[in-house]
N, C-alpha and C positions, 0 to 999 in steps of 0.2 A: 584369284582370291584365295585367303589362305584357310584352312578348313573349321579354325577358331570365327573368321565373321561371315563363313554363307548360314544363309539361311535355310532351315530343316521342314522339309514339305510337313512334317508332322511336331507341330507346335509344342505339342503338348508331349511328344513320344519318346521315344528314348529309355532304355531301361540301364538300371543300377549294374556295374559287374557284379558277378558273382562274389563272394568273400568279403561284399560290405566294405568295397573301396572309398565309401563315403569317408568324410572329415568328422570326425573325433567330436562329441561337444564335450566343451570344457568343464560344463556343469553336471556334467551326468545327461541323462534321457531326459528329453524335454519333453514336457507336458502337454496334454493332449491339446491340439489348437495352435500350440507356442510354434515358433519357427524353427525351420532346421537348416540348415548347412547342406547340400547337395557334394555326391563324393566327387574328385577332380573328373575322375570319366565319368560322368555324367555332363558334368559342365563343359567339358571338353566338346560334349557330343553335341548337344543342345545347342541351335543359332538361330534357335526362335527366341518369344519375349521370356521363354521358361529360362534361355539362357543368357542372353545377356539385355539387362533392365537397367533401370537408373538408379536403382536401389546397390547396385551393383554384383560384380560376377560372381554367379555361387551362393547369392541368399535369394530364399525362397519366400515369396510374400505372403503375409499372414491372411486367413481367411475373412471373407469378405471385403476384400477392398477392392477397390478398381485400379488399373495399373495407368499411371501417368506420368506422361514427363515432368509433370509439376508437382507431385506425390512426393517431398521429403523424404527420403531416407528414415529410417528407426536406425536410431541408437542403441549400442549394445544396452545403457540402463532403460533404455522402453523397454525391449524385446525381454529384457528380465523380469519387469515389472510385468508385462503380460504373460509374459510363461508364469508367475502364481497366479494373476487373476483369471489364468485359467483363457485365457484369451477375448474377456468380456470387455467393452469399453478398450481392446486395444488400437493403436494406430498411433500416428504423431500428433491427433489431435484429441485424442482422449474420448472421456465423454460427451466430447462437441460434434463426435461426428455420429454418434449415435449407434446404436446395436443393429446387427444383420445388415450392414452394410444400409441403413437406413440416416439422413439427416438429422444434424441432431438440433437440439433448441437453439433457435436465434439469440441474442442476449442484448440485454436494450440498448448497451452501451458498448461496444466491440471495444473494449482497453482490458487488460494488451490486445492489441491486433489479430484477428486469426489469421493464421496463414503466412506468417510473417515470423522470419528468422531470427537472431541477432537484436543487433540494437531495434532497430527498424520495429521489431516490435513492441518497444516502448515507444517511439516517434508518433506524436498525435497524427490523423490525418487532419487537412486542410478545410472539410465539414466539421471535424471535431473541434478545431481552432477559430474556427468562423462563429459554432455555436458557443465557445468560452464567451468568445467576447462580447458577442453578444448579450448577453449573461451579465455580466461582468456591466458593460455599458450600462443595459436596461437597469439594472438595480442600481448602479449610481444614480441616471439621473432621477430615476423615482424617489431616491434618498435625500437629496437635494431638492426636490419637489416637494417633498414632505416639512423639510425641516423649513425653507422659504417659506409655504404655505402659514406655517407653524411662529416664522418669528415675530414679534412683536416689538414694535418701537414704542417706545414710553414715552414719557413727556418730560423733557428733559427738565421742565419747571420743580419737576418731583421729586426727582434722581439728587439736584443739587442739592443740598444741603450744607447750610456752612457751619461750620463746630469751633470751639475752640481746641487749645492745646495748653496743656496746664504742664508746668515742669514746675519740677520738687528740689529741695536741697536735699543735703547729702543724708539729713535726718530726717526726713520725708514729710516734713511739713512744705506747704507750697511755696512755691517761691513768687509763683506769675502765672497770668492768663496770656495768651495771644490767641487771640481768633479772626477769622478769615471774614469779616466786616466792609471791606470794600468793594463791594459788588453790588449796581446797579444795572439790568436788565431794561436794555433800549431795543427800538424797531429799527427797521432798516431805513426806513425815511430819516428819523433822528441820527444816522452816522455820512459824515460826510462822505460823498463820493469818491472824493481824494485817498482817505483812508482806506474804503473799498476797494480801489483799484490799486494803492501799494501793498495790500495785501495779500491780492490775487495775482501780484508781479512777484514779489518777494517769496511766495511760497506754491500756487499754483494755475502757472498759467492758462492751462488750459480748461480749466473751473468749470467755465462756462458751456462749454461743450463735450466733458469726458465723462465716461461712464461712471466715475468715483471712486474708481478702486484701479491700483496700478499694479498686475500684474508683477511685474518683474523685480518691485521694489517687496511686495510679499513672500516670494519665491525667496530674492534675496534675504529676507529678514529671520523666513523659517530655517535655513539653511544656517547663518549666526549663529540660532539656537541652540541648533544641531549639532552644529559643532565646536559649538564654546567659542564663537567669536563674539565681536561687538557687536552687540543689539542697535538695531536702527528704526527711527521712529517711522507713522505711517506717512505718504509718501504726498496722499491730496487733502485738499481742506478738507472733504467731505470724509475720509479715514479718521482725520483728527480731530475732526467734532465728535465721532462714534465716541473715539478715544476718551474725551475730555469728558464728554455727557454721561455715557451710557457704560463705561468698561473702567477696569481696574488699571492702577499703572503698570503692571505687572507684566515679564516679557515671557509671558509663554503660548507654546502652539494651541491650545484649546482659546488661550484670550484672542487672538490671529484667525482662529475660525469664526467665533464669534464676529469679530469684526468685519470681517469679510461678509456673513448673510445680512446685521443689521443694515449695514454699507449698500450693500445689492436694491434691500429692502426701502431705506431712507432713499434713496437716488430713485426706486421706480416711483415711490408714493408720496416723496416730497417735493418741492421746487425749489429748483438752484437761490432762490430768494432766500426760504425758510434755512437752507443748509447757512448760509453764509451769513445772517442774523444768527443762528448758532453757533455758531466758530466764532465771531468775533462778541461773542456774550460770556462765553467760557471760557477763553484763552487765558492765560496767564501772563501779564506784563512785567512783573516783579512791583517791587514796592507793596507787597502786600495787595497787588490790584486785579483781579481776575476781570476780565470785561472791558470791552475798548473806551466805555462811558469812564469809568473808576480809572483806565489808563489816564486817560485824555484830563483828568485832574488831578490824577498824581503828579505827572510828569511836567507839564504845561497850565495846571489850571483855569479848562477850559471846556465846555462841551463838546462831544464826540460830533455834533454835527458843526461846530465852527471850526476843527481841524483844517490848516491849508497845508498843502503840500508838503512843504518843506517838514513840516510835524507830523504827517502821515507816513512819510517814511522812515523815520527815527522810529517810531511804533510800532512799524511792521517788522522792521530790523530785530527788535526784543524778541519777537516772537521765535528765533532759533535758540533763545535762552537769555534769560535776562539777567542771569549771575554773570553770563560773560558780555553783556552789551548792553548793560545800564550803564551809562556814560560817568554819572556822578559815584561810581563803588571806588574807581581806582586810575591813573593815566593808560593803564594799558585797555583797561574795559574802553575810555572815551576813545582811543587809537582804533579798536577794533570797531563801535558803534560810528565811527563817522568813516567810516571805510564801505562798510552794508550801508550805511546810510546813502550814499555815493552810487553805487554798485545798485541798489531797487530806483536809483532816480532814474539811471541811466535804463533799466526792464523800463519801466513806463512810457518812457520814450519807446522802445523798439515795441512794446504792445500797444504804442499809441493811445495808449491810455491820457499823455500829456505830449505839448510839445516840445521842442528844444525851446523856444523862448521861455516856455514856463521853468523850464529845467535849470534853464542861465538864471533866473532869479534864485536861485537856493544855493546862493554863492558863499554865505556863513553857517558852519552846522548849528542848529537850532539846540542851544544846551538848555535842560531841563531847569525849572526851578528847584529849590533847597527840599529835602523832604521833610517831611510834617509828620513825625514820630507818632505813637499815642503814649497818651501819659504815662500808664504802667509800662513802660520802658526805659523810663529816663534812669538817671544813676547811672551802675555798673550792671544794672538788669540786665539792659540790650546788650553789651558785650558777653553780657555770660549766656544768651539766649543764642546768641550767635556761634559762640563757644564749643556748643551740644548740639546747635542744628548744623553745624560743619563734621562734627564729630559720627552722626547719624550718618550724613548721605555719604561720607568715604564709608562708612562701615558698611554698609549695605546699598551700593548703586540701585538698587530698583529703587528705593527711597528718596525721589529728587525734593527740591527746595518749594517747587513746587506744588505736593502734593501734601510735602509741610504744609505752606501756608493754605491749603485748603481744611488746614484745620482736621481733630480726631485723633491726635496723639497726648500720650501721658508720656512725659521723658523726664525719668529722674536722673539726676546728677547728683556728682562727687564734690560740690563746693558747698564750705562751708560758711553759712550766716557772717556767724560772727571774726572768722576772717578774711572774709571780704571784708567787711567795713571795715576792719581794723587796719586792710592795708589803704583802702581810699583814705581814712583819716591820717593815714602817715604820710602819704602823697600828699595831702590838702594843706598839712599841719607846716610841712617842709615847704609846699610853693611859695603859702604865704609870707613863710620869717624871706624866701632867700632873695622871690620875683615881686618887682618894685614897676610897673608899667609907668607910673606918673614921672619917677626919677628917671628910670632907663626905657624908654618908650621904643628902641630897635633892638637891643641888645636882649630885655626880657620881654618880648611878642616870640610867638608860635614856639615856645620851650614844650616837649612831648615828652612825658615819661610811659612807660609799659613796665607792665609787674607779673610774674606769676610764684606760683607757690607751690610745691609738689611733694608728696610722700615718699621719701627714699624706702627701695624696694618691695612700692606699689604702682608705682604712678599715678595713683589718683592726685588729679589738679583740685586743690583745695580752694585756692580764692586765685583775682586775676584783679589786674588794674587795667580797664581796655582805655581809660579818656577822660575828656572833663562831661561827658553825656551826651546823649543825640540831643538834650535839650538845647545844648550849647553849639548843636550844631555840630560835632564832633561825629563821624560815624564809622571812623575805622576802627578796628579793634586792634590797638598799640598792644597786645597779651600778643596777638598771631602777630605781630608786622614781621613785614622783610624787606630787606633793604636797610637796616642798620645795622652796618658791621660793627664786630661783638669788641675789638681788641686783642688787647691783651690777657682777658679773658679765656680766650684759645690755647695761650702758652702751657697749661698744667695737660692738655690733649697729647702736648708732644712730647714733656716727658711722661706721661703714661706710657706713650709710643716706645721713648727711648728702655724703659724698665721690663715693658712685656714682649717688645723682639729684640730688644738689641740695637747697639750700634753695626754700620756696614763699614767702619773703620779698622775694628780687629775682630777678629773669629776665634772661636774658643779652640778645642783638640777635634771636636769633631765637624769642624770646618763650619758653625755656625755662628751670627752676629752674637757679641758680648752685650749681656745682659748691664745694664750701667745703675748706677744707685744714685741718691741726691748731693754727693759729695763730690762727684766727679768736677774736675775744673775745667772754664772755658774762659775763653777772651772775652772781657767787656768791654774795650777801649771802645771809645766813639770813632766813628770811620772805619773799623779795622775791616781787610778783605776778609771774607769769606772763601772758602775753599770746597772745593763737591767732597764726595766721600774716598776718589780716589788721590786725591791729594792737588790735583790741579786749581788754577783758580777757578772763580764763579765768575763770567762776562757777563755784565749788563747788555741793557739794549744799546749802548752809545757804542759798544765796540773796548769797551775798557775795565779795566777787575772792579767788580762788586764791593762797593764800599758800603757796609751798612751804619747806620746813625740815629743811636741814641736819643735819650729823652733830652742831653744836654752834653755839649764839649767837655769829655774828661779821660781820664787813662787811670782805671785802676786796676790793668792786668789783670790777670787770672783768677775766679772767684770759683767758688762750688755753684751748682746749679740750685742748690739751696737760696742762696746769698740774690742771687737773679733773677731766682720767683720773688724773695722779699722785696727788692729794689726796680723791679720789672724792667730790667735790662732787655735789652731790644738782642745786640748784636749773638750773647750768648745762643739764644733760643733761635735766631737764623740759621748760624754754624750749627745746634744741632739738629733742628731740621731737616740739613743738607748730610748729618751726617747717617740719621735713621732712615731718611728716604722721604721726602716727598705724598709715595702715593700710599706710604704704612699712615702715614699721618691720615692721610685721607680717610681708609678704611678705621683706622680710628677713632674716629670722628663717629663715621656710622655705626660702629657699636654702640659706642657711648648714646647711641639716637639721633645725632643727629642727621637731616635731610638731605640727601643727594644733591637736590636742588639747590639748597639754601649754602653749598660747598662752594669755592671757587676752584679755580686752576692751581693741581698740588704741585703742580711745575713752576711756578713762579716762587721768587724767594723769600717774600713778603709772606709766603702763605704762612708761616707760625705765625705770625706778629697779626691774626685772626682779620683778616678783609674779605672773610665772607660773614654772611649775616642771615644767620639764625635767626627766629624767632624767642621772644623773651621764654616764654613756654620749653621749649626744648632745650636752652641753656639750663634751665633750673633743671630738668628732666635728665640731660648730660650732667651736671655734676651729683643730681641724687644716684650716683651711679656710683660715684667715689666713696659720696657717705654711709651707701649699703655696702660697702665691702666688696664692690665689684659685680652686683648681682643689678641687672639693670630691666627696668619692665617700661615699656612704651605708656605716654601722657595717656589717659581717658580721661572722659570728663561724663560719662553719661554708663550707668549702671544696668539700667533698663529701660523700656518699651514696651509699650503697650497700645494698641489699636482695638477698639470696639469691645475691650474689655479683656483681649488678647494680649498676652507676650508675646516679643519677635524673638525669634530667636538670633545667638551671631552678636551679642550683648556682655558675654559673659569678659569679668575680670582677664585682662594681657597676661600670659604666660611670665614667669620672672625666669631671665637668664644668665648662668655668670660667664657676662661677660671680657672682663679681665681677672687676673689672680687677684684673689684677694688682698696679698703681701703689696701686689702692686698698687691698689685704691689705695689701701691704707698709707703705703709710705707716699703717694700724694698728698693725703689729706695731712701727714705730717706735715709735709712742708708748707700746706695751704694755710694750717696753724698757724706757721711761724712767721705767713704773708699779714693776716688778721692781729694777730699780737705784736709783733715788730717791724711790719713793713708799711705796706700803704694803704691798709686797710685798719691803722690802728682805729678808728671810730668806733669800728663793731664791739670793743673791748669793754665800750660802754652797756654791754649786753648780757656781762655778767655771767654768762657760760662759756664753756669751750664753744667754738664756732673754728669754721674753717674759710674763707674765700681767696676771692680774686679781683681787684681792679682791673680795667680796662678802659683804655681812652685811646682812639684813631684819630688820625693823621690830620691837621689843619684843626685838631679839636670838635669834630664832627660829631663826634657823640662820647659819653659815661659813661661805663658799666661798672656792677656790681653783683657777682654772683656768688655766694656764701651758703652756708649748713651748717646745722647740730646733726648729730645722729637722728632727730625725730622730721625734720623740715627744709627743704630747700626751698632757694628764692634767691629769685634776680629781677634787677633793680635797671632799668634803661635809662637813659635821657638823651634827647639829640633836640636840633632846633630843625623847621622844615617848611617853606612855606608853601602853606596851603592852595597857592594858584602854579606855582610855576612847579610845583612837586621838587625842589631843590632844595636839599641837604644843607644849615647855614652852620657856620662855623659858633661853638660856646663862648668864645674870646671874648669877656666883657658881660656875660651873662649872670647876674645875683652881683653886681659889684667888681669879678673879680676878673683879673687878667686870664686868665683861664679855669677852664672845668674837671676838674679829676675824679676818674672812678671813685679814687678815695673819698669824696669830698661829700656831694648830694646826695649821692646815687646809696653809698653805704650807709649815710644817716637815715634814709627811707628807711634801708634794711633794717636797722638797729633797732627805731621805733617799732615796725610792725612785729619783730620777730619777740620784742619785748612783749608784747601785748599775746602775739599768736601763742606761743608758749608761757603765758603766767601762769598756768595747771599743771604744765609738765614739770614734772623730776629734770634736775640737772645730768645729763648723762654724758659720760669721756667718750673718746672718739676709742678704738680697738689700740691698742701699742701694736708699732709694725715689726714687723719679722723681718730681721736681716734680707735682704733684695741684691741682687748683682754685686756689680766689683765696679771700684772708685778707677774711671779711664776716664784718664785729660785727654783732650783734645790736644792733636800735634802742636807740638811746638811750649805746648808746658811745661816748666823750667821744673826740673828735678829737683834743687835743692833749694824750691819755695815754703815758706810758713805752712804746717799744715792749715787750709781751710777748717773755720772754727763746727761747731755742733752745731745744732738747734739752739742749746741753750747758750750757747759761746754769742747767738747773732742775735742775742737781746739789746744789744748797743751798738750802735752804727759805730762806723770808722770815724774819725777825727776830723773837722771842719779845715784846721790847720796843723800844720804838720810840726808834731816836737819834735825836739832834737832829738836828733837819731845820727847814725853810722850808716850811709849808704851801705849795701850789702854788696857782694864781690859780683861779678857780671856773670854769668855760668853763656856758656856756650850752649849755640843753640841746637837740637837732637838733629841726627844726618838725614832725618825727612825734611827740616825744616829749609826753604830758600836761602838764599843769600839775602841781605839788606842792602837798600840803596846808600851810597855814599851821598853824606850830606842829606840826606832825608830823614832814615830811620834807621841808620847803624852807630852802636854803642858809642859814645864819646863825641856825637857830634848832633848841635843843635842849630837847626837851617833858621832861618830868620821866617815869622810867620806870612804865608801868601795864600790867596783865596784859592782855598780849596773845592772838589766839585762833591755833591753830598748826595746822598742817595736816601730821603724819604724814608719810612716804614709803613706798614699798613697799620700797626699798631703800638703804641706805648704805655704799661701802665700806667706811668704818671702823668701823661701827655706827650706833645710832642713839639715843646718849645724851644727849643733851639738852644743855643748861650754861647759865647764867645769861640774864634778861632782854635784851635790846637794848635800848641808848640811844635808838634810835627806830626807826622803820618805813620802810625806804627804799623810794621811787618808783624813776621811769625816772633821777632826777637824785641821788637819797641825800638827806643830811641832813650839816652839817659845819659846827663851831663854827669863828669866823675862828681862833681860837688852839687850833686842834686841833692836833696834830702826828701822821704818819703815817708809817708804818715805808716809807720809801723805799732803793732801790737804783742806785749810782749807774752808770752808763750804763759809766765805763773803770775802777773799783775795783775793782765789782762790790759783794754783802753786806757786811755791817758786822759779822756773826754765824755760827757757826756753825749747821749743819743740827739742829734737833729730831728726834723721831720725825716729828712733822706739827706744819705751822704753829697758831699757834693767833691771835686778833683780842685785838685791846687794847682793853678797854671804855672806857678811859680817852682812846681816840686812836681812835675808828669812824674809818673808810675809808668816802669818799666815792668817788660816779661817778668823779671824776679823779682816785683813789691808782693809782698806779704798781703793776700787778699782782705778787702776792706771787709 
């Protein structure tokens, strides 16, 4: 053993060399008590505990401690801090170990740990963990014992209260009352059985034996909250009576507490009887009917205890919401209510509630009777009542229809008195000169108009024509419909399109689409192909080039897109469709306001020629967009809110945004002018101001539009026929007398009368003069050395019905993008003999979409053109040769090649 680890008979012996061989302290002489450093021969010498400790070789322990293997080391900052305090309270454990080597005070709560190193000394012990929780535990359930103890259930006879709801016109006189009156309070004996147990199938089975509250569906619903997801309702009957009785609608966690103890409370100290007489006393059926009694005679006309089956489950069905499964609102609500209808016969059966034989008898869904309005609803009230409680619960989802109709709101609205009536009396004044039922008893049945009216560069919706009245049986509101496609209508969307991005045909220097202006020329001929943007053809669905088809057989070559909004040429507005893009138009659309939903497919070619269908409301709303200069605010109809004498908030006035250039509204609404003043909208001229619009008439004559502006008022005008059982769209053909219905026709004379009447206070005021826009680009294949396309004022007088004598013009070749023409079809000099051609529909035509004789041939990018054709030309300083038509019509005798001088 080496002489550093034997052990020295004399523990404690050993003496210093002489000369003070010890180790240096670095602080100077340490303080009397404090520790010292031993010199190396010392340590050397020493093999007792003096010399080698756990404290380590060569330090000396300070006075009074005891030496142990489990003694921690001092730190050179202890040994400091004790060398000033003189060595009082020193050691590793401070004043815990107490003076003169004495113990020092216990401490009630050992944190941090004594004795404990490192982390370890923050680590609770396992007693200290055992006593959190229980802690922790003990006071909860005391907490929860207090508040139990503490809840009180009411009497939900008290709670109920029914109110009305009073809404105001835009000047804040009242408009109407609607209060929540349908509610009769039955016992459980008085409701049929039947009904009982599809309710308890349909919403919770296990009713009769659960505790009343579903754990996991609360968990889930606070977690929603939490995290801004979709809120979900409560989950068993006995939740949802809490709900309907005793709680706000309101989705928040203090309401979710709340429900939870009275729930706990109701289920210890009431009977599953009393719960289930409440829930089916408070529930909501729609039709204004809270209460399975007021259902069961809204719906059926009957009492809640003569319900059989078959009607018991159509009732319970409502109860997941009766906006979407009231059978009589719309075909999709009946599609989904006879669906759950279906779906709880079939629970009954597995909860044995009924048999299968009783189940095979409910083999027809039991459709409700007609509903029974109240009187201050009839008119145009109910639709405009509808109008603002559609407008509420989108603005604010905690606000359901149901909690409307529980009555206690004040909703003022943006409509105005006196034009609302002013548009029903133009509606009324026009059915009656045009609809003859005794004369034409198929042709004028089920004719539907819809109307709205809207503030350019406000959106307040000022009046609405929703029907002939719920008196009449009428309950949809024709202002919101959907499902009639607008037309032609649509077409000013796409040149909006074409003027604020550009064509995808030529790019300017910095490689971007050319901006294009209302001059630019396009093919009008009837049939002509269509071409995409990169020059290829457009294939239909048959496998063959895309021929698009006018309102009637004619060829009058190349016109300005001016000339095409006047005349609502079809083929033009296809080609430029295909040539801005499809999905620009789309998003176009949505600026302007209109609805995602309400869009069709921007892929399909038909989409300019408008087959999708807006609401009348958001048509007027899209082109109040044009007549503010491009500055566009989303419809409201409801200004404020008020509950128990509160304002909601979330009410205030739509943001106004511009959303196209202003150069670009306005050079629209130029040309919308010159649709209103010389096109197919001449009627509204009768109106005595500038106005601006647009006709519209889809395919087979399915429906009329008319959508027009001043600067102060927009407003469109619908009509289609539709009938009312089979929800099928009928054709106008033969309706008021006449062979067909045109935008131009009904639809603009509504406008005419109302907006006379709407504006007899206003100032005449012009529309803005537009600012130069883009650059005049034909469409391929337009002949260079064509007539210039005339002005605005140049297209005050259509083209000539027949054709004066004229000097055919020289043939111009066609540009080197342009195809080749077929021989004998549609190449210059040669005219095919006429054979049945294949025709390709539009979704829309301004003037309709009547059809008229063969063509002479099939024109290409070049036409077709006998040398001795003759073609109705206009001369450059005379001007026409003719007076203006209704609308031009094509001389079959004299087709219009690529280079006729546009009509």
């Amino acid at each position: 053993m080496s002489e550093r680890r034997r052990r020295s008979p004399n523990p404690g012996g050993g003496e210093q060399p002489p000369g003070g061989g010890g180790r240096p302290y670095a602080y100077g002489t340490p303080a009397e008590g404090a520790p010292s450093y031993d010199g190396p021969g010392e340590a050397r010498g020493r093999t007792g505990p003096e010399g080698l400790r756990s404290e380590g070789i060569g330090r000396r322990r300070p006075p009074g401690t005891r030496e142990t293997a489990q003694q921690p080391r001092m730190t050179r900052a202890e040994m400091r801090k004790a060398a000033q305090k003189g060595g009082k309270g020193g050691g590793p454990s401070g004043p815990q170990a107490g003076q003169g080597g004495k113990p020092g005070k216990k401490r009630f709560i050992d944190y941090p740990r004594f004795g404990k190193t490192g982390v370890r000394r923050w680590l609770p012990s396992w007693k200290q963990l055992l006593t959190m929780f229980l802690l922790v535990f003990g006071s909860g359930v005391a907490t929860i014992g207090v508040v139990y103890a503490t809840t009180k259930v009411p009497n939900p006879h008290d709670l109920i209260k029914d109110q009305n709801n009073i809404y105001y016109w835009a000047d804040g006189s009242e408009m109407t009352r609607k209060g929540e009156t349908n509610r009769q309070i039955v016992e459980l004996p008085d409701i049929s059985m039947n009904a009982q147990n599809a309710v308890i199938a349909a919403e919770n089975e296990s009713f009769r034996s659960d505790s009343g509250v579903d754990p996991k569906g609360m968990l889930r619903a606070v977690y929603n909250m939490a995290t801004g997801g979709e809120t979900q309702g409560a989950s068993t009957i006995t939740q949802q009576y809490v709900k309907n009785a005793y709680l706000s609608q309101e989705q928040t966690l203090s309401r979710k507490v709340d429900e939870f103890f009275i729930t706990l409370k109701l289920n210890q100290d009431k009977s599953k009887e009393f719960i289930l007489t409440g829930y089916l006393n408070t529930s909501w059926f729609g039709r204004g009917a809270t209460g399975i009694q007021a259902a069961s005679q809204a719906y059926y006309g009957v009492d809640a205890k003569n319900l059989d089956v078959c009607q018991s489950a159509m009732l319970a069905g409502l109860l997941k919401g009766a906006a979407l499964y009231d059978p009589s609102l719309s075909p999709a609500n009946e599609q989904r209510a006879e669906g759950r209808w279906k779906w709880i016969l079939d629970r009954m059966v597995i909860t044995k509630a009924i048999t299968q034989e009783e189940r095979n008898k409910c083999a027809a869904f039991p459709k409700p009777i007609d509903r029974k309005p109240p009187a201050n609803m009839n008119g145009e009230i109910s639709y405009l009542v509808d109008t603002a409680n559609k407008f509420v619960t989108t603005k604010d989802p905690t606000i359901t229809q149901a909690a409307i109709d529980r009555g206690g709101f004040k909703i003022y609205t943006t409509f105005e008195k006196d034009k609302v009536d002013a548009l029903k009396k133009a509606v009324d004044d026009v059915k009656g000169e045009t609809l003859n039922l005794t004369k034409r008893p198929e042709q004028d049945n089920f004719v539907q108009f819809g109307a709205a009216s809207v503030k350019p560069g406000d959106g307040a919706i000022v009046a609405i024509y929703g029907g002939d009245g719920v008196e009449n049986k009428h309950f949809d509101n024709n202002a919101d419909s959907k499902g009639v496609q607008v037309g032609s209508t649509f077409k000013p969307i796409v040149l909006a399109t074409a003027m604020q991005n550009g064509v995808l045909t030529q790019t300017d220097d910095q490689g971007r689409p050319k901006r294009i202006n209302a001059e630019s020329r396009y093919l009008s001929d009837d049939l002509a192909e269509i071409r995409k943007s990169d020059g290829s053809l457009l294939i239909g669905d048959d496998g063959k080039p895309y021929r698009q088809k006018n309102e009637d057989a004619g060829k009058r070559g190349y016109v300005s897109l001016r000339q095409a909004m006047q005349w609502s040429y079809n083929v033009p507005f296809v080609q430029l469709g295909q040539d801005v893009g499809g999905q620009n138009v789309f998003d176009m659309a949505q600026k302007l306001g209109l609805k995602k939903e309400s869009l069709t497919d921007p892929k399909t070619a038909t989409f300019p020629l408008g087959t999708s269908s807006p609401s009348a409301i958001r048509m007027a709303s899209a082109y109040s967009t044009f007549a503010a200069s491009g500055k566009q605010a989303d419809p409201y109809s409801v200004t404020k809110v008020e509950v128990s004498g509160k304002e909601l908030p979330g009410f205030t006035k739509p943001a106004v945004k511009q959303a196209i250039d202003a150069a670009v509204a306005d050079n629209v609404t130029d040309v919308l002018v010159n649709v209103a003043k010389n096109g197919t909208g001449m009627k509204s001229n009768a109106l005595g101001r500038p106005v601006a619009g647009k006709t519209g008439t889809t395919d087979k004559n399915h429906s009329a539009w008319w959508v027009g502006y001043t600067p102060q008022l927009a407003t469109s005008v619908a009509m289609w026929r539709e009938d009312p059982t089979a929800h099928v769209q009928l054709s106008l053909n033969g309706t008021g007398g006449k062979d067909s219905v045109h935008g131009g026709d009904v639809p603009t004379d509504i406008f005419t009368r109302y907006m006379k009447a709407a504006l007899a206070n206003e100032p005449k005021v012009s529309f803005p003069a537009p600012e130069p826009i883009g650059s005049q680009l034909d469409s391929s294949g337009a002949p260079s050395t064509a007539v210039p396309s005339m002005s605005a004022s140049a297209t005050e007088t259509a083209p000539p019905t027949t054709a004066p004598e004229t000097v055919a013009p020289p043939v111009t070749q066609p540009s080197p993008s342009a195809p080749s023409c077929v021989v004998g079809v549609d190449c210059p000099g040669t005219v095919p003999t006429p054979t049945p051609t294949r025709t390709q529909p539009g979704g829309g035509n301004g003037g309709g979409n009547g059809g008229g004789g063969q063509p002479t041939c099939l024109l290409g990018p070049i036409g077709c053109q006998s040398p001795s054709a003759t073609t109705p030309t206009q001369s450059p300083t005379t001007g026409p040769t003719t007076t203006k038509p209704p609308k031009p019509s094509a001389s079959s005798s004299s087709p219009t090649g690529s280079q006729a001088p546009a009509p």
